[in-house]
C-alpha positions as CSV (number, residue, x, y, z in Angstrom):
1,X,113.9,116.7,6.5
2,X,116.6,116.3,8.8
3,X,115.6,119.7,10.8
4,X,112.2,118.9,10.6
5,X,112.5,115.2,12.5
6,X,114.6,116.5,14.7
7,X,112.1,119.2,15.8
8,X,109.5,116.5,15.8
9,X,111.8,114.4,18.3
10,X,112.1,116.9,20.2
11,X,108.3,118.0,20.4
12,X,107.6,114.1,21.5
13,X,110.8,114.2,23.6
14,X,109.1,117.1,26.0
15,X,105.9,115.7,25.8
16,X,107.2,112.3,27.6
17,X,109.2,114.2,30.1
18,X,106.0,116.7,30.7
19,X,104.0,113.8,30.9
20,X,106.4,111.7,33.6
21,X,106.3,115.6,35.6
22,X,102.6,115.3,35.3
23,X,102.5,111.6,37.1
24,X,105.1,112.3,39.6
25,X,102.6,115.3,40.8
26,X,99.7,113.1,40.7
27,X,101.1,110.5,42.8
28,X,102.4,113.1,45.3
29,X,99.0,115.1,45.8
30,X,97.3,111.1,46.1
31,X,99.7,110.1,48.8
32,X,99.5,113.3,50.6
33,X,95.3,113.4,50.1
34,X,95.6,109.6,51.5
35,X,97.7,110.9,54.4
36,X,95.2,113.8,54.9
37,X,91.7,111.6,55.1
38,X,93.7,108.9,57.2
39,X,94.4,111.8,59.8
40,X,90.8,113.0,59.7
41,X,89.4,109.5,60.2
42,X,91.7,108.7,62.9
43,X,90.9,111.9,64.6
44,X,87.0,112.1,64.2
45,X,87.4,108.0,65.7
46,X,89.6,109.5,68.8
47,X,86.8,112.1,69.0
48,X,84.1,109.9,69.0
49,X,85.6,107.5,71.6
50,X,86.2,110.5,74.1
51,X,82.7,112.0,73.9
52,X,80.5,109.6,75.7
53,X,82.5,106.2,75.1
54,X,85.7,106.1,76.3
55,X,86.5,104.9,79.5
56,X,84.9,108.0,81.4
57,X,82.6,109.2,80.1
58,X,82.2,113.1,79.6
59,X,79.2,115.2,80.7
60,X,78.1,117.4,78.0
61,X,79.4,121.1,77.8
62,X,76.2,123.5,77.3
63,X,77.0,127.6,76.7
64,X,73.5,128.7,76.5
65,X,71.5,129.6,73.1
66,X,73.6,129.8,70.0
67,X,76.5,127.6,71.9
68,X,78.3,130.8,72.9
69,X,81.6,129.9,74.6
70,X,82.0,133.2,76.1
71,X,78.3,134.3,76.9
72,X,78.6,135.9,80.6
73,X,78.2,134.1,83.6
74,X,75.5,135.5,86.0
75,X,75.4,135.4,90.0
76,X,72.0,134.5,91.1
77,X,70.8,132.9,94.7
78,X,70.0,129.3,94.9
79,X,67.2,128.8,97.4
80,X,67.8,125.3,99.2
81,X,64.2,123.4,99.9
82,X,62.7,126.7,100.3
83,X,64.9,127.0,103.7
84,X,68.1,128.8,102.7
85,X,69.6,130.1,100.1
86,X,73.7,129.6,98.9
87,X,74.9,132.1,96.0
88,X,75.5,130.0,92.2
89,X,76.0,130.9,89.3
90,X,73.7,130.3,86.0
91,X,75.4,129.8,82.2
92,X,73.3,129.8,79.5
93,X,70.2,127.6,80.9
94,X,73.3,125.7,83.1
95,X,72.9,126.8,86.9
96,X,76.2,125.9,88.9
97,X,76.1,125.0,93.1
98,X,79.6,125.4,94.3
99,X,80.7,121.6,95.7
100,X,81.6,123.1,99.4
101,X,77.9,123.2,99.7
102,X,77.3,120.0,97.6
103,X,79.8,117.7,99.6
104,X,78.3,118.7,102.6
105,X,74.0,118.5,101.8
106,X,74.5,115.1,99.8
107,X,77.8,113.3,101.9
108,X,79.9,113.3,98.4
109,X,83.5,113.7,98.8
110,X,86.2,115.5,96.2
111,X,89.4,117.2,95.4
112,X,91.1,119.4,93.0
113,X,94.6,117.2,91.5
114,X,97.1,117.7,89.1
115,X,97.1,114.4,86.5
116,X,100.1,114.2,83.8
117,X,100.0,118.1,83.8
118,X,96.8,118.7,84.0
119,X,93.9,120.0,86.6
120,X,91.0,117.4,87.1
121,X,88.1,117.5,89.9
122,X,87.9,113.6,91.8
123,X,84.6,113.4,93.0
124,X,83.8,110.4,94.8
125,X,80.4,109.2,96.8
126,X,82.9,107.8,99.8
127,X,85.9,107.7,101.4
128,X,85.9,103.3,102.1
129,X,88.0,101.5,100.3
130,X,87.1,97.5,99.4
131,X,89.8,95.1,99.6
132,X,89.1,91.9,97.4
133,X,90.1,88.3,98.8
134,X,93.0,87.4,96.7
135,X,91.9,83.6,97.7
136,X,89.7,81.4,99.7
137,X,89.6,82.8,103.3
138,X,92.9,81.1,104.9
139,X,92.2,80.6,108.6
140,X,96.2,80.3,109.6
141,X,97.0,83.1,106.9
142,X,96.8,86.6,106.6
143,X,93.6,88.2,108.6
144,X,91.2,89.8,106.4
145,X,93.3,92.9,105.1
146,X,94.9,93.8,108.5
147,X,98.5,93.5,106.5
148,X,97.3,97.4,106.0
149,X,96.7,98.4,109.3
150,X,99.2,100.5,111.4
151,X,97.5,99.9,114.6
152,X,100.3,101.6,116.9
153,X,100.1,104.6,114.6
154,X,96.5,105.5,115.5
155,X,95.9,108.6,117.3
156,X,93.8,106.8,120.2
157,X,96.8,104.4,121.3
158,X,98.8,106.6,123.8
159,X,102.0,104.3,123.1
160,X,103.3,100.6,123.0
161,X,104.0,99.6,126.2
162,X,107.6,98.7,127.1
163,X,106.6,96.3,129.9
164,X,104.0,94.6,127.9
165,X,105.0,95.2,124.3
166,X,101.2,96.1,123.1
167,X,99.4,99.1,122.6
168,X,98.1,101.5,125.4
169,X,94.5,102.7,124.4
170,X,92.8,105.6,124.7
171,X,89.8,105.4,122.8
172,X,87.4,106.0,125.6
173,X,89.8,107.5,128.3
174,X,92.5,109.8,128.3
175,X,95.2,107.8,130.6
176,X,94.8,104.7,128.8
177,X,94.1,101.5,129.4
178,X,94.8,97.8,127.9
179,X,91.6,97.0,125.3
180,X,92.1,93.2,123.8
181,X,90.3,94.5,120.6
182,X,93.0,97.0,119.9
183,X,95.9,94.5,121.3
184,X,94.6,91.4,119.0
185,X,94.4,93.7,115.5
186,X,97.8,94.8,116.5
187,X,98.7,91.4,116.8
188,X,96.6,90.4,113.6
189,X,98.1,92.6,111.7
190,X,101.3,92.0,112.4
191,X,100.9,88.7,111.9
192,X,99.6,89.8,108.6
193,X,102.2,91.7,107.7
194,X,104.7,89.1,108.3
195,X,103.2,86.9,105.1
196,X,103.2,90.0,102.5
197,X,106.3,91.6,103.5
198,X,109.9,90.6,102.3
199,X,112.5,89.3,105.1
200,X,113.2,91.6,107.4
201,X,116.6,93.1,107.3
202,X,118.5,92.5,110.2
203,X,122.3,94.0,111.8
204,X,123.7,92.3,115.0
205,X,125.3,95.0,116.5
206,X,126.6,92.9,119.7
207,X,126.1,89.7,121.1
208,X,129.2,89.3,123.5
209,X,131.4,86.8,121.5
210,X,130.4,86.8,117.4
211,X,129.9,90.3,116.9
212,X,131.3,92.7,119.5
213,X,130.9,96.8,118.5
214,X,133.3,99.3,119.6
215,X,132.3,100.7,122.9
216,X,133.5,103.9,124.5
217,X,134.1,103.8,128.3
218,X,134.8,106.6,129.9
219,X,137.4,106.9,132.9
220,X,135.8,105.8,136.3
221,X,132.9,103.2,134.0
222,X,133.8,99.1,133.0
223,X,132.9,97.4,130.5
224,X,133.3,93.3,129.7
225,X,132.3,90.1,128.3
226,X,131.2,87.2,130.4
227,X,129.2,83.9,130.6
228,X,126.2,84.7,132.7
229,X,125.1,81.2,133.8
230,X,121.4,82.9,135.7
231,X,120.1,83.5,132.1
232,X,116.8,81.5,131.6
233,X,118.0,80.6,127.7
234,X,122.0,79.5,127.5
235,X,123.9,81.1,124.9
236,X,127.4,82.2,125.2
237,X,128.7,85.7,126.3
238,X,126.9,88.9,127.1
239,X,128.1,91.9,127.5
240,X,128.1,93.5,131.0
241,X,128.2,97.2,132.2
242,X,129.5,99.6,135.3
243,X,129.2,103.0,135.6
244,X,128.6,106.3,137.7
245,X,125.3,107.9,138.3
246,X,126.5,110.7,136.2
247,X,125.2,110.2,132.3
248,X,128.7,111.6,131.2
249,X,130.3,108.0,132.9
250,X,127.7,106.2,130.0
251,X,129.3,103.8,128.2
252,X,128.6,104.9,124.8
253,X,128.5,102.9,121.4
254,X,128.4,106.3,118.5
255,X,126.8,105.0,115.0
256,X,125.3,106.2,111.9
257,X,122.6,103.9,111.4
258,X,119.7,104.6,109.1
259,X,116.5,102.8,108.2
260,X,116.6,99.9,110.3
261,X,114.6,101.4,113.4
262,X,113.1,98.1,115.0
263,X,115.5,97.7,118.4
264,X,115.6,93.8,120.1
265,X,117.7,93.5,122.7
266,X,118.1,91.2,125.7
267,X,118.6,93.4,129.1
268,X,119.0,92.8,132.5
269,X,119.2,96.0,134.4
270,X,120.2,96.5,138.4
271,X,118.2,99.5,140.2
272,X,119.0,103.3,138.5
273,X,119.7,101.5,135.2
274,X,119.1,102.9,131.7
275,X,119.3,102.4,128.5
276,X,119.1,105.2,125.8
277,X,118.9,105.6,122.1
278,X,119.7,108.9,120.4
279,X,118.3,109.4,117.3
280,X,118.9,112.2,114.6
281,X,116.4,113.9,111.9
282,X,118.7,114.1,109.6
283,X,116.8,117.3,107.8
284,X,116.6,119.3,110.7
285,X,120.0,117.9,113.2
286,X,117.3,117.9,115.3
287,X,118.7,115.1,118.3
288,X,115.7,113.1,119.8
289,X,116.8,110.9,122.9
290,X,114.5,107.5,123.8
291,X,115.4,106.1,127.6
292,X,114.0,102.7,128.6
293,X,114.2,102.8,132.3
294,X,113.3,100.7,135.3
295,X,109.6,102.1,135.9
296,X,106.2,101.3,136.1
297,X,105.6,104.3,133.4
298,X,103.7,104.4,130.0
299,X,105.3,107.0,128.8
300,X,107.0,110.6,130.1
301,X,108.4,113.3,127.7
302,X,110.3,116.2,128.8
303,X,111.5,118.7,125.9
304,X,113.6,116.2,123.7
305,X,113.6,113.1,125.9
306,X,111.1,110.6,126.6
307,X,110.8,107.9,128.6
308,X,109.5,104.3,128.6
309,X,108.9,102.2,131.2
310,X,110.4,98.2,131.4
311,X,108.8,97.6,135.0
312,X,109.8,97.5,138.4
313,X,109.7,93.4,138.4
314,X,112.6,93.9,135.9
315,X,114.7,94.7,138.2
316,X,117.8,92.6,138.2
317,X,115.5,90.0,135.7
318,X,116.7,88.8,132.0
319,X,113.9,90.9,129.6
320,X,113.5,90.8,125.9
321,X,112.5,94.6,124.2
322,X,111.3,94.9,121.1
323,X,111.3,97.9,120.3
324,X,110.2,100.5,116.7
325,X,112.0,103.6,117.3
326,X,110.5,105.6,115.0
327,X,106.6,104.4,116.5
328,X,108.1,105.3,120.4
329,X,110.0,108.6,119.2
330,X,106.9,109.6,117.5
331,X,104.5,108.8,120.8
332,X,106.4,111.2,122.2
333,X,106.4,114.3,119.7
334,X,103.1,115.5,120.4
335,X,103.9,117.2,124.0
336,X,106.1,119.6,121.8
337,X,105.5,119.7,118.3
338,X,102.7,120.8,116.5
339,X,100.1,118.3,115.2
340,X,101.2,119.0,111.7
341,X,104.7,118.9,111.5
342,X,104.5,115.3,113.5
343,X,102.7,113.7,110.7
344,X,105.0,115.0,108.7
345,X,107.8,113.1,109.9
346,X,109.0,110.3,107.7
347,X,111.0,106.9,109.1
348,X,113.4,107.9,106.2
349,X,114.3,111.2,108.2
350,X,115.5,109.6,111.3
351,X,118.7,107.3,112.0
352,X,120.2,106.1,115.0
353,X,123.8,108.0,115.9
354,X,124.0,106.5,119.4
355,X,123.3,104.4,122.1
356,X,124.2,104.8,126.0
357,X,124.0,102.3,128.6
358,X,123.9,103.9,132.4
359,X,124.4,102.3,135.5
360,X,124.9,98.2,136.0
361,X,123.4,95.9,133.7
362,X,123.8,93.3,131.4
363,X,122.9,93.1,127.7
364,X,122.9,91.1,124.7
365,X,121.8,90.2,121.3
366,X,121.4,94.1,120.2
367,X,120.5,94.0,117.1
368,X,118.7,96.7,114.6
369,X,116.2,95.7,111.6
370,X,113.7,96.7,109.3
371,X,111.2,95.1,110.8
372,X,110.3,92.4,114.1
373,X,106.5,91.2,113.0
374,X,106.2,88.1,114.7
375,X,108.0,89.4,118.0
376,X,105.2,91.7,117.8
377,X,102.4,88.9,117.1
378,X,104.0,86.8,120.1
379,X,103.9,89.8,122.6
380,X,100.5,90.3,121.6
381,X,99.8,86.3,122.3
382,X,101.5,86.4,125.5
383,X,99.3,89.4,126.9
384,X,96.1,87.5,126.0
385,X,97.3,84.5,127.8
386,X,98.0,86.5,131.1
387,X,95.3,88.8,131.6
388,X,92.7,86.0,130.3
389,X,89.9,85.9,133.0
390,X,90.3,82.1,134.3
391,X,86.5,81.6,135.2
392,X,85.1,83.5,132.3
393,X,87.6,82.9,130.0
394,X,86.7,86.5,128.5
395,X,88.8,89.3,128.1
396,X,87.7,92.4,130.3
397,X,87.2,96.1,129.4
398,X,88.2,98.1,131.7
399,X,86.4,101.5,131.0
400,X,82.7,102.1,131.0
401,X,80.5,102.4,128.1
402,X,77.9,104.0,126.6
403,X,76.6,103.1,123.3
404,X,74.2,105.7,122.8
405,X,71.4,107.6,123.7
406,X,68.9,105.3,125.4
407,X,71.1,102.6,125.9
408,X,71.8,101.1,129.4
409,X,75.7,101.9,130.3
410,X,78.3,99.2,130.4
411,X,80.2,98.7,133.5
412,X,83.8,98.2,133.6
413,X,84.9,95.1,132.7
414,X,82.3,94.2,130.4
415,X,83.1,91.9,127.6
416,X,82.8,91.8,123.8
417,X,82.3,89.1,121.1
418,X,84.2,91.4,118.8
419,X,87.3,91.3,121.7
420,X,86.9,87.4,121.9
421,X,86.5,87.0,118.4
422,X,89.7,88.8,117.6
423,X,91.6,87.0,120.4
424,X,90.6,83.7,119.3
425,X,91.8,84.7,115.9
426,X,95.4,85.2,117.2
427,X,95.7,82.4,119.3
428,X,94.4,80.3,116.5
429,X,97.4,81.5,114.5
430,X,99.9,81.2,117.7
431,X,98.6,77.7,117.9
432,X,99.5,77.2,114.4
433,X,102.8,78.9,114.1
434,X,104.4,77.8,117.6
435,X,103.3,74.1,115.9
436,X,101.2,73.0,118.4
437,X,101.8,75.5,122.1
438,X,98.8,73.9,123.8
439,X,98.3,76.9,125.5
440,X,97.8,79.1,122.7
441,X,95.0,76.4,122.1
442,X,93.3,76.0,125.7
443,X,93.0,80.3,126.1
444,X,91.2,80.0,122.8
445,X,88.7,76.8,123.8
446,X,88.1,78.8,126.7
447,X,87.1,82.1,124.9
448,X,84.3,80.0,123.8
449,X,82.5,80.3,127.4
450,X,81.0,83.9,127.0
451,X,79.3,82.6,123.5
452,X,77.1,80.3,125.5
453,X,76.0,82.9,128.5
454,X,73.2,85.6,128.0
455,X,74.2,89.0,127.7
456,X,72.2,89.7,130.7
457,X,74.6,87.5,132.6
458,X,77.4,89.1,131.4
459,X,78.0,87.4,128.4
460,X,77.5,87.8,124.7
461,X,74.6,86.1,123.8
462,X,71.5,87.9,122.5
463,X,68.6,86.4,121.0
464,X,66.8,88.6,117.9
465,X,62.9,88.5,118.5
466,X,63.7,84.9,120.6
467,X,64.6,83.0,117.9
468,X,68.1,84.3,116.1
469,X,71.1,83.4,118.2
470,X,73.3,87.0,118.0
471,X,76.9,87.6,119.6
472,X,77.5,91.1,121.2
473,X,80.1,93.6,119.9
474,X,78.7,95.7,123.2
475,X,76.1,93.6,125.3
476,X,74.1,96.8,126.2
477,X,70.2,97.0,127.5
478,X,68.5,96.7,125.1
479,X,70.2,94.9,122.2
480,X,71.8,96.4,120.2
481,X,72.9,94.3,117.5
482,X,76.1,95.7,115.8
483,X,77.3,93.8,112.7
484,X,80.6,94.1,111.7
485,X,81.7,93.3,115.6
486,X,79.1,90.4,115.1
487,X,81.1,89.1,111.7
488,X,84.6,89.3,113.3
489,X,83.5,87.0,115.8
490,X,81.9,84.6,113.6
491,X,85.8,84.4,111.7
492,X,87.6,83.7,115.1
493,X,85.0,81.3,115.7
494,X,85.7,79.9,112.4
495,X,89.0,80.3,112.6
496,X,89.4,78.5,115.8
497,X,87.1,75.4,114.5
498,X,89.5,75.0,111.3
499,X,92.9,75.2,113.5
500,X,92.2,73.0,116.2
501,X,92.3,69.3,116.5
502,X,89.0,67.4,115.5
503,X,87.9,66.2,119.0
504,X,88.4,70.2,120.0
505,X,86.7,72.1,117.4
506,X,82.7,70.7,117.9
507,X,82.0,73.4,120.0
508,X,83.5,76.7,117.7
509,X,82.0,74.8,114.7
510,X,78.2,74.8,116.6
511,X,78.4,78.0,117.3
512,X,79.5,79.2,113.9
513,X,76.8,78.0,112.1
514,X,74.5,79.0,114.5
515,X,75.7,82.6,113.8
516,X,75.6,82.4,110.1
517,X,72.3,80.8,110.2
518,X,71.2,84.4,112.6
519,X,73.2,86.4,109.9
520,X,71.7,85.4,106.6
521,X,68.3,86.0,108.4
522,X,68.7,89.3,109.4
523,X,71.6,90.4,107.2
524,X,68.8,92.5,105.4
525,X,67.7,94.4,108.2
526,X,71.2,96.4,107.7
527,X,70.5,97.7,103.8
528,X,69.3,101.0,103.9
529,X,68.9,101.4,99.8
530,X,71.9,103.6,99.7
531,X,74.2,102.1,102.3
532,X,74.5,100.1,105.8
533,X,73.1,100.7,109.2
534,X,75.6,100.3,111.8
535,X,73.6,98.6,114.3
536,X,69.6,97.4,114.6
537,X,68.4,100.5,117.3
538,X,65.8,101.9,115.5
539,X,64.4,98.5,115.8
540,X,64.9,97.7,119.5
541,X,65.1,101.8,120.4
542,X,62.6,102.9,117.9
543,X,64.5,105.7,117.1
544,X,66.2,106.8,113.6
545,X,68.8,104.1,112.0
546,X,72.2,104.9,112.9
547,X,73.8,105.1,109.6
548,X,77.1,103.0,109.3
549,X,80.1,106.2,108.2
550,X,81.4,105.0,105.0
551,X,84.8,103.3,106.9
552,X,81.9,100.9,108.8
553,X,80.2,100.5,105.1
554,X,83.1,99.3,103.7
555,X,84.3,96.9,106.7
556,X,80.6,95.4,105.9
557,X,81.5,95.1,102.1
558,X,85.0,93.8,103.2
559,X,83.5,91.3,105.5
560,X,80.8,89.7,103.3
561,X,83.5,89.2,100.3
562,X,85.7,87.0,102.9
563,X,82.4,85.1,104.3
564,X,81.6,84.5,100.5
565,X,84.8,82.1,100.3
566,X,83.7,80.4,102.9
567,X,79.9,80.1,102.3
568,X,78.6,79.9,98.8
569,X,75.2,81.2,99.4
570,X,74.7,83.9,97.1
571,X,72.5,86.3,99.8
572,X,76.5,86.6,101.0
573,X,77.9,87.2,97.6
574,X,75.2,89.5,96.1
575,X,74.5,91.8,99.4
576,X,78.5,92.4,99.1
577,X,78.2,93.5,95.1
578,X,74.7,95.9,96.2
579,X,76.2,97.6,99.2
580,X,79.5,97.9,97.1
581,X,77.7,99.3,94.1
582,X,76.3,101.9,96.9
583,X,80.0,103.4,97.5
584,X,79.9,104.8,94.2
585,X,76.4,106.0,93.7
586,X,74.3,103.0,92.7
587,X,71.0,103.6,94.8
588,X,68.6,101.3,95.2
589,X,65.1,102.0,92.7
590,X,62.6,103.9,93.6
591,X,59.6,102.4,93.4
């Protein structure tokens, strides 16, 4: 009995512990099968949301009958509107038109880029970009978007002038010349920059009594400190120089100076006088040596050296340079390096390693920063003051014109509402920011004058079909009707009637609405279904629209988005969203 229970026991014994063995494996193969299914769900959902939904969307992949991923490709000739034929390449019932052909029949625009590791096509429809207003339209705030422009960087300015401290255009001719449009964006933008950018970072490197650097003198050169009492703003010391004609007698002032590139410094120079800044790549060791001298010169390079001009009526005369370094060394590179290799050049490459004074001379408050914006802004400002026409109160071009075939010429000096507009902008904002310099104020009250006179009569008035008051980017015979130089002067106009006193802005405020009123009327006339027409010839030439380039299309877009802060009719607000949709594609239907 006793044998027997205990080989029962043990018989039930085993069956507990098989049946425990039994459980254990159940709940193992369930949790792994649970695992398993919530794999397959998550990755058949991932799936799902790639093909066709996720955020782009993919075009589907076709191999010909049967789906064959590897059925062979065949070379066949494409024949293009039964003119010309380009060699593609047919897959399955797929036929495949290489993009160098595409880009260039439909205007489409693309590139081959590497993204987290991998190769991706970008294919875009243009190359604008549209800036959104981050606010209502501020008229003593930042100008449109110009915080992003680099004006003195453009290939058509020659240099920034060292007498004037603007740019030197030479958009229509070689030598150059002064062109308010170009000096108020750089102005503008500058401006501009000033309210998005941090604080400059500044280093006084001498200022005669506070901060005096360590200067070398060589034997036969002098060198002091003294109270000059002729200077037309008191303040202390400045530090005054003697040497031979010889640049070996330079007094010499070695430094290793990097990133801050923007010079100010207050000079007065005596005849034969220079001053000269050697800079370093610091890649290359490459030694790059910028001379301001006394000279009526834009600009002279020879090899490594180049040469800037302060003026002849410096001579002997306190002057205040502002100077960017890196913007006047690269002016220079193109008489001896290549294109490429200039645009290449980085501001992080370059530092300053000395700086020479030659001659007899005074100087002061040398200082190096990051940046100088509003000394920029001001020199703009001050040119518009000086070269103002006093009868016209317009701002002359001094190059002839010609707008196009069929077109009359402009003349030299012509004027622009796009120049005015722009210059009223500034000195709207000088007005502002000097807190009240009336004559920031009268040069813009007199830029008003040209608004009122025909374009006939050399002014920038033209009427559209005799009844829609229109202001003249170019005043050419016949109209010609450009719109985004038409916009910008409807903002300095605006602009001007928001900064100035109440009794002074009637006039600006007139001949705002009056604009607007002309623009929602014929704003229209500029939609082409698929993008913008630069200007209204083919209606006053009778010719084929002259299509706006995509940069044009999106200064349109730009424009209306601003106006559409300051006027709430929706024809503003909804033409900006159509010719936007346009940049990527969106067509208008056909009917």
């Amino acid at each position: 009995m006793t044998a027997l229970k205990n080989g029962v026991g043990a018989s039930a014994d085993q069956k507990a512990r098989f049946f425990l063995v039994i459980m254990r494996l159940n709940l193992k193969f369930l949790l792994i099968s649970l695992c398993i299914t919530v794999a397959l769900i998550t990755f058949a959902l991932w799936a799902n949301c790639g093909v066709g939904h996720g955020l782009v969307p993919k075009w589907p992949q076709h191999h010909g009958d049967g789906d064959n991923p590897f059925e062979q490709t065949e070379e066949i000739d494409c024949i293009i509107n039964q003119e010309y034929a380009i060699g593609c390449r047919k897959e399955g019932e797929e036929v495949y038109l290489p993009f160098s052909f595409l880009q260039k029949y439909f205007d489409v625009y693309g590139s081959l880029n590497v993204v987290d590791g991998s190769r991706r096509f970008d294919w875009t429809h243009s190359y604008g970009k549209v800036n959104y207003p981050k606010g209502a339209y501020d008229p003593r705030g930042i100008f449109m978007y110009f915080e992003n422009y680099n004006v003195e960087m453009r290939d058509r300015v020659k240099c920034i002038s060292a007498i004037d401290g603007v740019p030197i255009s030479t958009q229509w001719e070689s030598q150059g010349y002064f062109y308010a449009t170009q000096i108020a964006q750089f102005g503008l933008s500058h401006y501009s920059k000033n309210l998005t950018e941090p604080e400059p970072r500044r280093k006084t490197v001498e200022d005669g009594e506070r901060e005096m650097a360590t200067w070398v003198v060589p034997k036969g050169s002098s060198m002091n400190r003294t109270i000059d009492r002729l200077r037309p703003v008191a303040g202390g010391a400045v530090l005054s120089f003697s040497t031979g004609k010889s640049f070996d007698t330079a007094v010499v002032l070695p430094m290793d100076h990097v990133l801050d590139l923007v010079l100010s410094i207050d000079v007065l120079l005596k005849p034969n006088s220079t001053i000269c800044v050697t800079l370093q790549n610091r890649e290359t060791q490459k030694l790059y040596h910028v001379y301001y001298i006394l000279a009526d010169l834009l600009i002279g390079v020879q090899d490594e050296n180049i040469y800037y001009g302060i003026g002849l009526n410096s001579t002997g005369a306190w002057k205040h340079l502002t100077r960017d370094l890196f913007v006047d060394l690269q002016k220079g590179l193109p008489q001896y390096v290549s294109t490429d290799k200039r645009r290449k050049m980085r501001r992080t490459e370059l530092k300053v390693i000395e700086i020479s004074l030659l001659g007899n001379g005074s100087i002061d408050n040398l200082t190096l920063s990051t940046s100088e914006h509003i000394s920029h802004f001001y020199d703009a400002a001050e040119w518009l003051i000086r070269h103002q026409d006093p009868s016209t109160g317009g701002w002359p071009i001094p190059v002839r014109r010609k707008l196009g075939s069929g077109f009359g010429e402009l003349a030299r000096g012509w004027y622009s509402a796009m120049a005015q507009g722009h210059a009223i902008s500034l000195l709207a904002r000088a007005y502002y920011h000097s807190k009240g310099d009336k004559r920031y104020l009268r040069a813009a009250l007199d830029g008003l004058k040209l608004f009122r006179i025909p374009s006939y009569q050399g002014g920038v008035l033209a009427t559209f079909l005799g009844k829609y008051a229109w202001y003249e980017e170019y005043p050419t015979t016949p109209h010609s009707f450009v719109l985004n130089g038409f916009i910008y002067s409807l903002l300095g106009l605006y602009d001007l009637n928001s900064t100035a006193p109440v009794n002074q802005s009637n006039e600006a405020a007139v001949l705002f609405e009056q604009g607007m009123a002309s623009l929602k009327k014929m704003l229209l006339l500029y939609d082409t279904g698929s993008g913008t027409s630069y200007d209204l010839r083919h209606f006053t030439l009778g010719i084929a629209p002259n299509l706006a380039r995509w940069d044009y299309h999106a200064t349109h877009v730009n424009q209306l988005l601003l106006l559409a802060t300051i006027d709430p009719d929706p024809l503003i607000s909804q033409t900006a969203e159509r010719w936007k949709n346009y940049m990527v594609g969106k067509r208008a239907p056909h009917n």
